[in-house]
C-alpha positions in Angstrom: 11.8 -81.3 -10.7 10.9 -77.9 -8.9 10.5 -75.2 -11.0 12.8 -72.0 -10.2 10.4 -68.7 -10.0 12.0 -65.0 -10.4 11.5 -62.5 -8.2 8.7 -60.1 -8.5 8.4 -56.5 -8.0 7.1 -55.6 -4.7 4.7 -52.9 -4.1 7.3 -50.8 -2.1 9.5 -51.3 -5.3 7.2 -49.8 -7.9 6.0 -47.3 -5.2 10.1 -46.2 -5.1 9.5 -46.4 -9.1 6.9 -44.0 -9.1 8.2 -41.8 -6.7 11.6 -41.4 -8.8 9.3 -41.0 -12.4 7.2 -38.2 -9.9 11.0 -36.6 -9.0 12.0 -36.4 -12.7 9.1 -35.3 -13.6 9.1 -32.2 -10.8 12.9 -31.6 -12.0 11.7 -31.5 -15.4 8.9 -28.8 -14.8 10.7 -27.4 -12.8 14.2 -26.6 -15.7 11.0 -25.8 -17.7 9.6 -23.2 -15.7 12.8 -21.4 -15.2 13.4 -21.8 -18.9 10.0 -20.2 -19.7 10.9 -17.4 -16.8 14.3 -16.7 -18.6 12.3 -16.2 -21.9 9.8 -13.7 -20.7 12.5 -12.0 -18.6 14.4 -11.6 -22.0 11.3 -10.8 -23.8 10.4 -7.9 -21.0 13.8 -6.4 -20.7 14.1 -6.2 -24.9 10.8 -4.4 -24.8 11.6 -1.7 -22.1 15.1 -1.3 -23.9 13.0 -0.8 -26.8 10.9 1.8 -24.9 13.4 3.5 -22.9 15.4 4.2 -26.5 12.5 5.4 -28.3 11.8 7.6 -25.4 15.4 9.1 -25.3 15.6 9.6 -29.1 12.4 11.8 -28.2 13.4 13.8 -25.2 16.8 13.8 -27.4 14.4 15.6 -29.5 12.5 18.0 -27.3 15.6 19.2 -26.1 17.2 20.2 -29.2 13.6 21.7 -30.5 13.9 23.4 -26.6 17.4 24.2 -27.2 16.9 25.5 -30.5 13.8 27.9 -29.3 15.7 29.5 -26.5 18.3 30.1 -28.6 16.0 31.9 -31.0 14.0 33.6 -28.2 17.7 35.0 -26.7 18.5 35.8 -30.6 15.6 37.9 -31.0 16.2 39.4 -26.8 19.7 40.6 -28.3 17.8 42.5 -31.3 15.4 43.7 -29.3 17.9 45.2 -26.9 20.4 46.4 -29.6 17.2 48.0 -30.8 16.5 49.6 -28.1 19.9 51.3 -27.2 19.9 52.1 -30.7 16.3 54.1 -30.2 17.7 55.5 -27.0 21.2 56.3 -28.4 19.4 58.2 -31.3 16.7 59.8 -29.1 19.7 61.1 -26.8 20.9 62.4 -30.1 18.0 64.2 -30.8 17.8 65.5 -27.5 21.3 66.3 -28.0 20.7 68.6 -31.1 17.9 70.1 -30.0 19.5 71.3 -26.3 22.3 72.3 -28.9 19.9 74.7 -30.9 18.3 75.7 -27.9 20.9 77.1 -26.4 22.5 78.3 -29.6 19.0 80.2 -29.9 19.4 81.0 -26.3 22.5 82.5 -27.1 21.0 84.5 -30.0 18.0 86.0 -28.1 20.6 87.0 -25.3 23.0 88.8 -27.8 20.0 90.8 -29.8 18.9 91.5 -26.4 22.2 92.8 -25.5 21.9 94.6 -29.1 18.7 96.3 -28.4 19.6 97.4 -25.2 22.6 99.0 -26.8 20.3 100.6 -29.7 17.9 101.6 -26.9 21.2 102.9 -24.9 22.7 104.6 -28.3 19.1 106.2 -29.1 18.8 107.5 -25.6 21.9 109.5 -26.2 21.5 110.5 -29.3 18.1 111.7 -28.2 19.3 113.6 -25.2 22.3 114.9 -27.8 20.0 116.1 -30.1 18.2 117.7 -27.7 21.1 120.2 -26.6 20.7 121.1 -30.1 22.4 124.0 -31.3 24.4 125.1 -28.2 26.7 122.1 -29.0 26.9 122.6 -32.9 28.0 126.6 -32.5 30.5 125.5 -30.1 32.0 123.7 -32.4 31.5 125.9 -35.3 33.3 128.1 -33.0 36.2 125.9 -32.8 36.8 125.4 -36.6 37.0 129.0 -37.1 39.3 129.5 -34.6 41.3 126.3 -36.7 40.5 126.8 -40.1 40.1 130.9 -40.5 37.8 133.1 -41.2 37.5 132.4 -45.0 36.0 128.9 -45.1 33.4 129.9 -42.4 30.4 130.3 -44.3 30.2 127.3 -46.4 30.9 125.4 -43.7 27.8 126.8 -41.0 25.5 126.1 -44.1 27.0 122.6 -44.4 26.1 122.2 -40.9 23.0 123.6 -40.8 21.6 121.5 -43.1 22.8 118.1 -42.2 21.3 119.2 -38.3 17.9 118.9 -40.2 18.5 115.5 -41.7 20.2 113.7 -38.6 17.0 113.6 -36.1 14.6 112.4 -39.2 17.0 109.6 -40.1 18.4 108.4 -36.3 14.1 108.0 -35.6 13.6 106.2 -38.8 16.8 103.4 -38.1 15.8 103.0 -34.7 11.8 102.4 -35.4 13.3 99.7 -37.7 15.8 98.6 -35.1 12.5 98.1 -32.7 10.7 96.2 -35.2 13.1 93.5 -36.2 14.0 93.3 -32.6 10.5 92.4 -32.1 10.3 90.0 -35.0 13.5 88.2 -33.2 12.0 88.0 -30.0 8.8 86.8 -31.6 10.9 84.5 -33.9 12.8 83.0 -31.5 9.5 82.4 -28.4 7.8 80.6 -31.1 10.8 78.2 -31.9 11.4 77.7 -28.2 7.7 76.7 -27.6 7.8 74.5 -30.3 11.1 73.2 -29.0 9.8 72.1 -25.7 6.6 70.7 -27.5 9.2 68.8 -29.5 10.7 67.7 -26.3 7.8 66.5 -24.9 6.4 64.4 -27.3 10.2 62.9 -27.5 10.3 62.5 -24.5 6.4 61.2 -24.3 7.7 58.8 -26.9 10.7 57.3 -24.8 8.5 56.6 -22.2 6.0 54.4 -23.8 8.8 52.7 -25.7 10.8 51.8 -22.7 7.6 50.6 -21.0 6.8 48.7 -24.5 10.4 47.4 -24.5 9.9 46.6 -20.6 7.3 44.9 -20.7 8.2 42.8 -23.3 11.7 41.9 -21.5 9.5 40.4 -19.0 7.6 38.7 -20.6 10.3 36.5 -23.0 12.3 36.3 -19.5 9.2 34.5 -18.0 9.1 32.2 -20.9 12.6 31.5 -20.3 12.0 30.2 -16.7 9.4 28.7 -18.2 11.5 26.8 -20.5 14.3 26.4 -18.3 11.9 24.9 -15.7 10.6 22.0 -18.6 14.0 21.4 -19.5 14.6 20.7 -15.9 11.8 18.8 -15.4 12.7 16.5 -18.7 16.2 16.0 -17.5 15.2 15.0 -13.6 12.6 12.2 -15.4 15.1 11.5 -17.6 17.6 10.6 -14.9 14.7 8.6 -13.2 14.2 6.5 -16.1 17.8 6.0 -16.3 18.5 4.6 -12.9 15.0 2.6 -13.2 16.6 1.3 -16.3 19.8 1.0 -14.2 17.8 -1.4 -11.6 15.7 -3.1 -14.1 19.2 -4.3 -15.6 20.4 -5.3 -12.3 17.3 -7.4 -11.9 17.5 -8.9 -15.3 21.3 -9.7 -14.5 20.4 -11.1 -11.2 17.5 -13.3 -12.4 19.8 -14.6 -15.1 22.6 -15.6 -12.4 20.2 -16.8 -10.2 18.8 -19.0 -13.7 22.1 -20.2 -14.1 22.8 -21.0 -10.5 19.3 -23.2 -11.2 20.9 -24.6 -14.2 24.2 -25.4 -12.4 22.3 -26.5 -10.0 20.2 -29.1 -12.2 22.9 -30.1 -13.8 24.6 -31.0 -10.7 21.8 -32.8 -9.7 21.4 -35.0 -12.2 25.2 -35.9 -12.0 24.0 -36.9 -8.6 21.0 -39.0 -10.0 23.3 -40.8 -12.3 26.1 -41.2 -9.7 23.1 -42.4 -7.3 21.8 -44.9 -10.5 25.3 -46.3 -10.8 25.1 -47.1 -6.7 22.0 -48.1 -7.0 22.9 -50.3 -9.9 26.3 -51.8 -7.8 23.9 -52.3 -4.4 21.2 -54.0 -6.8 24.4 -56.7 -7.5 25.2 -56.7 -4.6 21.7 -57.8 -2.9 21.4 -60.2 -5.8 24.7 -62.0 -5.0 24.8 -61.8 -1.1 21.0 -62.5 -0.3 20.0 -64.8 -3.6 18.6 -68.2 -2.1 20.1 -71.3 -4.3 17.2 -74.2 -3.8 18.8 -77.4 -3.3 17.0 -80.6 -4.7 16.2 -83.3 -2.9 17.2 -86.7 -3.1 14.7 -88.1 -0.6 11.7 -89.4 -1.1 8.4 -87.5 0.1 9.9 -87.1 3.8 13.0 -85.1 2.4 10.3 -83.2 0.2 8.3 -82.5 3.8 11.5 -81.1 5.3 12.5 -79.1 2.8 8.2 -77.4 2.6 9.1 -76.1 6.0 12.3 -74.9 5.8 11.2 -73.1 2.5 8.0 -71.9 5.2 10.2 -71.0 7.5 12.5 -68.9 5.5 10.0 -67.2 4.0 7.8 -66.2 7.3 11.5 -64.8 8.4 12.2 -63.1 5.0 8.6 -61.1 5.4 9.4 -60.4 9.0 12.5 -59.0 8.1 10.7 -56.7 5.4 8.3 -55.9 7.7 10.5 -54.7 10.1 12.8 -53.0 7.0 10.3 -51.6 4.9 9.2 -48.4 7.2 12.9 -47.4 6.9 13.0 -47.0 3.4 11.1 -43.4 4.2 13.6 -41.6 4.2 15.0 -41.9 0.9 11.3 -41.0 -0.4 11.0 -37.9 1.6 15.4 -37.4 0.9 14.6 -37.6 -2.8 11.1 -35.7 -2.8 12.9 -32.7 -0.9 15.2 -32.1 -4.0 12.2 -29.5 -5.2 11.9 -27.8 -1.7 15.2 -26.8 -0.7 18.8 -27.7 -1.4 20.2 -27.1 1.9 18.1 -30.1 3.2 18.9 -32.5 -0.4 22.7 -32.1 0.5 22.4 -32.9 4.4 19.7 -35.6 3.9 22.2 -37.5 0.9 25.1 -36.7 3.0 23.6 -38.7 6.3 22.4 -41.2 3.8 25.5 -42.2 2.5 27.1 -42.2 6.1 24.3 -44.6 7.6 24.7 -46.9 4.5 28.0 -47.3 4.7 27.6 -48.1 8.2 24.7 -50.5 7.8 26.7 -52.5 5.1 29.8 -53.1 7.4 27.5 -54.0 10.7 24.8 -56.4 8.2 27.9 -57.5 6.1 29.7 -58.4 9.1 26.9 -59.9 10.9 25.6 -62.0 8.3 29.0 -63.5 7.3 29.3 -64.4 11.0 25.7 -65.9 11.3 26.3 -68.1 8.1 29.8 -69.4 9.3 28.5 -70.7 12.1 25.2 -72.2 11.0 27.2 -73.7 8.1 29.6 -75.3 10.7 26.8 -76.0 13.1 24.8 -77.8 9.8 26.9 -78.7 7.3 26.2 -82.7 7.8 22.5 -81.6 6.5 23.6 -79.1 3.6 26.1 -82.3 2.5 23.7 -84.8 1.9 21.3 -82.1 -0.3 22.5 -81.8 -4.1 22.6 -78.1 -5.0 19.9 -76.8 -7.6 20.4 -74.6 -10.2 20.6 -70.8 -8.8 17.5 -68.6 -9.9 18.6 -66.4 -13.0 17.9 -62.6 -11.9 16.8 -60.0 -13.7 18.8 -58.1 -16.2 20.2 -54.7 -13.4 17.5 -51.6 -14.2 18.5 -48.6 -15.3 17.3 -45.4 -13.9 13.5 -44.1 -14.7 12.5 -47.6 -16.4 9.9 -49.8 -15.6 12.2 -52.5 -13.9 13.9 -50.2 -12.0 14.0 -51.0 -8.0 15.2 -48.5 -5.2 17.3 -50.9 -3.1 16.8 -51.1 1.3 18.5 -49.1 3.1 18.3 -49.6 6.8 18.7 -46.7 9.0 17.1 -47.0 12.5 15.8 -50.5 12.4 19.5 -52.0 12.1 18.9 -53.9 15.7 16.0 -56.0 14.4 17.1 -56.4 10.8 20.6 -58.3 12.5 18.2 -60.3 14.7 15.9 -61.4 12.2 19.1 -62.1 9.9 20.5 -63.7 13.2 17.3 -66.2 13.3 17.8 -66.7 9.5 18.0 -70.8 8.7 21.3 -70.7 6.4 21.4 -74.0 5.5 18.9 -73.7 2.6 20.7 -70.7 1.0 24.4 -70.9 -0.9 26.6 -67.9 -1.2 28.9 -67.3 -4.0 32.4 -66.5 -3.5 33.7 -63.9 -1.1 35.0 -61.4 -4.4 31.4 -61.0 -5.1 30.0 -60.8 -1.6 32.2 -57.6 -1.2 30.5 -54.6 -1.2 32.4 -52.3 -3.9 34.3 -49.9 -1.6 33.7 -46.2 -2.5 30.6 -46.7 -4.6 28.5 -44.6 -2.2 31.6 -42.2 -1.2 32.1 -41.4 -4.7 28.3 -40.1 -4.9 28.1 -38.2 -2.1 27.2 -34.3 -1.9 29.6 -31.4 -1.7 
């Protein structure tokens, strides 16, 4: 009795294990990384939210306290300038009396000058009057006696005698007093007019300094208003800088969150694909096991049959290692496929997509081929295969999952086709045994189903 051996793992196969526990891995640091990126994105955007508020509650601030300081400084502009036109309206006022008295005194001086020169004029005449004397008085004493009669005559010349002594005395008395309080007028009236215009002077000495006080003053709270104007400016133009960098820093955040969650979708696809991939792999792992699984037939024979059946078994398996010879440099590409998932998706999805096409082709040209070989060698040999009893088939190993230790990339065949057919061409059929032709079907769609968008 021969003992039936299981398979072993190759070194290709747990070279394709590692390589797939090296992909998951990369995917894995990779969701990681753009999970840790998301965080400090979140983390730095909370933090200059945090700062831009606390920085407009501040200018909030420094405008009010601004706003509140110009309004004072305007306050105190309109009190000033009330002032002022109040101090002018008043000194106008003044001004206004004292023209007023002026002239009134004007008008004085001119009428007691008018008055003197009357007295003077009155005086003269009376002087020059007096003068005549007594020519003029008999005249007229002649003319009452002619009116009144003779009778009344002499009281009447003593009368007038008399009072021609007092006139002269009394007319020079009035007028000496006339002269004198003329004089005291004049006098009166030059001193109030000279200290009228001094008056006017200093007033008007006064004004000037005031309005140059008042001028100066103007100027100086206007520049402070530019002044303030300009910081207020200034605070509003960085104000509206920090706004639109807040504006861009937002659209950055937002873009590196759609761009995380493209990544996510992305991953998430991807390991859809992995699993779809697992469940083909899974269904072409079968599939090798039923269409290329040798069933050892025991021999009957004595030790010649035994010596047959040595170099069939040598020959099969010389042709089995040629054939993974020639098969085993084609299985790159699905390394380098499945290792460019972490470079660039563009290349994953055209990569998988060509995959899929060439395996579907390779299975209907080896499927083909190989049922073709084997009908013929079976006709061809069938006398041999009769008189050998069939062994017991070699249990296979439980189908791997995906990422486990018994897991086993299956060969795909992609530019070596030619010699894989010929080496299967050359292939001795009578030692193997093929189930039934339900399981030697490849399960249509498995690989269609999987492939990329």
């Amino acid at each position: 009795m021969r003992k039936s051996k299981k398979p072993q793992p190759s070194n290709a196969e747990s070279l394709e294990r590692r390589n797939w526990g090296n992909v998951f891995n990369l995917l894995v640091q990779m969701v990681r990384h753009q999970q840790n990126q998301l965080q400090s994105f979140a983390n730095q955007k909370k933090f200059l939210e945090d700062r831009l508020q606390m920085q407009n509650e501040r200018w909030a601030s420094d405008v009010k306290l601004y706003k509140d300081q110009i309004s004072q400084v305007k306050m105190f502009l309109i009190f000033e300038e009330k002032k002022r036109l109040f101090e002018s309206a008043k000194a106008d006022l003044m001004m206004g009396s004292k023209h007023r008295e002026a002239s009134v005194l004007k008008w004085i001086l001119d009428s007691t000058k008018d008055d003197l020169e009357d007295f003077k004029a009155g005086f003269e005449y009376l002087s020059h009057k007096s003068s005549k004397g007594e020519g003029q008085v008999t005249v007229l004493k002649d003319t009452d006696k002619r009116r009144k009669g003779t009778a009344s005559s002499g009281s009447k010349s003593s009368c007038n005698t008399s009072e021609k002594e007092k006139c002269p005395g009394e007319i020079n008395d009035e007028l000496r007093q006339l002269k004198d309080e003329c004089e005291k007028l004049a006098s009166e009236k030059n001193s109030e007019l000279l200290a009228l215009l001094a008056e006017k002077n200093f007033v008007w000495n006064q004004f000037k300094i005031m309005e140059t006080d008042y001028a100066n003053k103007l100027r100086s709270k206007q520049d402070e208003v530019e002044k303030a104007n300009e910081k207020i400016s200034i605070l509003i133009s960085s104000m509206e800088q920090l706004q639109s960098d807040n504006n861009k820093k937002d659209g950055r955040v937002s873009e590196l969150e759609s761009k995380v969650a493209d990544m996510e979708e992305e991953a998430k696809r991807l390991n859809k694909e992995i699993s779809g991939l697992s469940v083909e792999l899974e269904s072409l792992r079968k599939f090798k096991n039923n269409q290329v699984k040798p069933v050892l037939n025991r021999c009957t024979a004595g030790t010649n049959d035994s010596g047959i059946t040595e170099s069939n078994r040598s020959r099969r398996n010389t042709t089995l290692n040629k054939e993974k010879e020639v098969c085993t440099p084609n299985e790159q590409p699905i390394l380098s496929c499945f290792t460019a998932i972490t470079n660039d998706s563009g290349i994953i999805k055209s990569n998988r997509s060509r995959r899929s096409t060439t395996l579907n082709k390779e299975k209907e040209v080896c499927t083909s081929d190989v049922h073709a070989s084997t009908s013929t060698n079976f006709s061809e040999k069938g006398k041999r295969s009769l008189k050998r009893k069939e062994s017991p088939v070699i249990s296979s190993f439980e189908t791997p999952k995906l990422f486990t230790s018994s897991f086993k990339v299956p060969k795909v065949f992609f530019t070596g086709n030619k010699s894989c057919l010929k080496s299967r061409r050359k292939l001795n059929v009578d030692v193997f045994s093929f189930k039934d032709s339900d399981n030697d079907q490849l399960p249509s769609g498995g690989l269609n189903k999987t492939r990329l968008k």
